[in-house]
C-alpha positions as CSV (number, residue, x, y, z in Angstrom):
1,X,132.2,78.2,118.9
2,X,128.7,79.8,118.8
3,X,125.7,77.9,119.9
4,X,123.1,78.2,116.4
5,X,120.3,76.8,117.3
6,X,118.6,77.7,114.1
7,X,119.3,79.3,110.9
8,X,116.9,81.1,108.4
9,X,114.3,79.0,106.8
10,X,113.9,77.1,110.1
11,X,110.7,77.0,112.0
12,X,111.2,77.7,115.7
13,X,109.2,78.4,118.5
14,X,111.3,81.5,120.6
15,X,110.8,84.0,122.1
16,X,107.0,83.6,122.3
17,X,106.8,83.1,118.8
18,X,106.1,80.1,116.4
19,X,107.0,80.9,112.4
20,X,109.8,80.9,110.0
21,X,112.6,82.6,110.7
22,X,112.9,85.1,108.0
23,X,115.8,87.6,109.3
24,X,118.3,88.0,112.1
25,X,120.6,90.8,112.9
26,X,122.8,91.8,116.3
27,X,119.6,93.5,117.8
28,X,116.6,90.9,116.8
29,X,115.2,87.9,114.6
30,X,112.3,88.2,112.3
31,X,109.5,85.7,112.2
32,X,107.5,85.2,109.8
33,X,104.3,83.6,110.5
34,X,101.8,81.0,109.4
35,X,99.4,83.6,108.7
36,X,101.7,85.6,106.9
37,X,102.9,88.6,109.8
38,X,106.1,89.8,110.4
39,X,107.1,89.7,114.0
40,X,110.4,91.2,114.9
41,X,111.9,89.2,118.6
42,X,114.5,91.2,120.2
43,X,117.3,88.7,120.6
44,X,117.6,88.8,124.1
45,X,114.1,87.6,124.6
46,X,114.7,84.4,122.8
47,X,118.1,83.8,124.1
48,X,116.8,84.2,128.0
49,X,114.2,81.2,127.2
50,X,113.5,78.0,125.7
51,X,114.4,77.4,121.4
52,X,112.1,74.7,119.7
53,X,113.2,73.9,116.2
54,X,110.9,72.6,114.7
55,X,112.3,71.4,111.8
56,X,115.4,70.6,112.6
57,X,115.3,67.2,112.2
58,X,114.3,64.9,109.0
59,X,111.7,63.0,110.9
60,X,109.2,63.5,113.6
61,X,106.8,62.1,115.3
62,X,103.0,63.1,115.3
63,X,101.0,62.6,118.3
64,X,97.6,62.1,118.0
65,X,94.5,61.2,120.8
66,X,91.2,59.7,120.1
67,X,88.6,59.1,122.8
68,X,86.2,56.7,122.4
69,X,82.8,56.2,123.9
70,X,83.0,54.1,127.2
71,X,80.5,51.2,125.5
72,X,82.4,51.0,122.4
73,X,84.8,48.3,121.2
74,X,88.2,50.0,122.2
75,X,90.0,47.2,120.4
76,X,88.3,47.8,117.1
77,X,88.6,51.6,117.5
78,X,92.8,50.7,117.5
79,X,92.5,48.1,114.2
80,X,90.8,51.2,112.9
81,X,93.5,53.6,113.6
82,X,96.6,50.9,113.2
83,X,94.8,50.3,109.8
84,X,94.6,54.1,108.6
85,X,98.0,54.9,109.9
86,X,99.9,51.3,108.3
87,X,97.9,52.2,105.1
88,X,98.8,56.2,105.0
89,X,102.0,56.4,102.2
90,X,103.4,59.3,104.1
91,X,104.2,57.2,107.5
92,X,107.3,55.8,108.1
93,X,107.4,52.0,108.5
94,X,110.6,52.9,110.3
95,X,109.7,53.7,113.2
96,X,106.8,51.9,113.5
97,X,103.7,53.7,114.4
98,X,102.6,53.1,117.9
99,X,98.7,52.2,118.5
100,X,97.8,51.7,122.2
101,X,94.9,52.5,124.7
102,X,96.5,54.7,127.7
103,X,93.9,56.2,129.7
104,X,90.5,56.1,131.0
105,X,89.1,59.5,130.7
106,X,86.2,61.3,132.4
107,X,84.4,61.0,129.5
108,X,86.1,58.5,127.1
109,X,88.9,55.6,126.7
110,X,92.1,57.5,125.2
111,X,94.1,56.0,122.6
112,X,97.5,57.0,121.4
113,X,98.6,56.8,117.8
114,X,102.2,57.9,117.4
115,X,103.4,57.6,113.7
116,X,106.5,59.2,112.2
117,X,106.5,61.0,109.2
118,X,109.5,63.2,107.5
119,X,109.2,66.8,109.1
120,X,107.9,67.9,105.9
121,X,105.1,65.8,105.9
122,X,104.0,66.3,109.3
123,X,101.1,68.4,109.0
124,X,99.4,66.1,105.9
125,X,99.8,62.4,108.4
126,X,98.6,64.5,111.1
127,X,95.3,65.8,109.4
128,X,94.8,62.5,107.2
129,X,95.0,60.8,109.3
130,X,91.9,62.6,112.1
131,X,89.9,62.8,109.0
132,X,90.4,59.1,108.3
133,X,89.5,58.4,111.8
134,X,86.7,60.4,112.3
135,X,85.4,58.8,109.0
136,X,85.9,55.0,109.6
137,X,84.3,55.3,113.6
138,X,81.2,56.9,112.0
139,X,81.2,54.0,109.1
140,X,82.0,51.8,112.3
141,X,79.5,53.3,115.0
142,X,82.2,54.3,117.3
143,X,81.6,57.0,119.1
144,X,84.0,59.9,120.0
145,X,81.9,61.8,123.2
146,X,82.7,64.8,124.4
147,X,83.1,66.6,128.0
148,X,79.9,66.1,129.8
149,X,78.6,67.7,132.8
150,X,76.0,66.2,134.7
151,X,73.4,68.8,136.7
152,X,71.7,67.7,139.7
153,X,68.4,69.5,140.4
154,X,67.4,69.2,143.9
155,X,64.0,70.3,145.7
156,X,63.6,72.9,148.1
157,X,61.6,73.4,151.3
158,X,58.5,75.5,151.0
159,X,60.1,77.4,153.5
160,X,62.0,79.0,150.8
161,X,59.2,81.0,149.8
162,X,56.9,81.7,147.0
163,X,59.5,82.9,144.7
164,X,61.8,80.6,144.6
165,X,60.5,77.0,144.1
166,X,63.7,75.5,143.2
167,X,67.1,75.5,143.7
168,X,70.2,74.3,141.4
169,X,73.8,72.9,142.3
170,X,75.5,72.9,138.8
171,X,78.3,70.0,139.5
172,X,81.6,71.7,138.4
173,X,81.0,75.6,138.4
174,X,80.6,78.6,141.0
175,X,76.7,78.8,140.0
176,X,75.3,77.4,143.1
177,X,71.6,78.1,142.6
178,X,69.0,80.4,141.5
179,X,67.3,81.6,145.0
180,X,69.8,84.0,146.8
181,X,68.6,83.2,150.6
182,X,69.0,79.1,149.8
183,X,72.1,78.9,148.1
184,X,73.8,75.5,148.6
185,X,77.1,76.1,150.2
């Protein structure tokens, strides 16, 4: 028996491709994409690595990630999202959605928010459901930050010369300063 991972009208990821698959002969598989191209895979470039199919199963689940602010109420920010995602008609109640803070970021508290919806629907829970976020923490006053980078500006000597009254260490990057001859190191 041959191993068919997918069959036309599936969406796979192969080959270094993500689309439909529209075609497949001896020699090589047409995709076609989201945005509408036609990408021909010669067969033995998906066959030699990994097969996704996408949509081979009824179900799936959809894997979101909010951050929220460090002096927000992290247990509000979940009610929130346990309220958007219980409330959504396209989420399954089977299984149930899963609402949980994980991680402490550099710059926020993570939460999770794993609901299942039927393949088809995927993409509407997944967008909805941001959207819905993003709206209720803004009605709320939770915060969602974003990557920070925090500069430390440091004096130097007048023996640096007239030229050059200050130097900068940027935290997080190979710019090191803006006077050649007192670079920190």
């Amino acid at each position: 028996m041959i191993n068919r991972p997918f069959d036309v009208g599936d969406v796979v990821s192969a080959g270094g491709v993500t689309g439909t698959i529209d075609q497949m002969n001896l020699v090589s598989t047409r995709f076609k994409t989201f945005d509408n191209q036609a990408i021909y895979v010669p067969n033995n470039e998906i066959w030699n690595n990994v097969i996704t199919n996408i949509t081979a199963n009824e179900t799936r689940r959809v894997d979101l990630e909010f951050g929220v602010g460090y002096n927000d109420d992290f247990e509000q920010a979940e009610r929130i999202i346990q309220e958007i995602v219980t409330a959504h008609e396209l989420v399954l109640k089977d299984p149930e959605p899963t609402v949980i803070t994980h991680a402490l970021g550099d710059s926020s508290v993570n939460i999770v928010c794993r609901p299942w919806a039927k393949t088809s629907d995927w993409w509407a829970v997944k967008t909805d459901v941001t959207r819905a976020v993003k709206k209720r923490f803004d009605e709320a006053g939770i915060s969602i930050p974003y990557p920070q980078t925090d500069v430390h500006l440091h004096q130097v000597t007048p023996a640096a010369g007239p030229n050059c009254p200050l130097a900068v260490k940027i935290t997080h990057s190979q710019l090191t300063g803006l006077c050649p001859e007192r670079q920190s190191r």
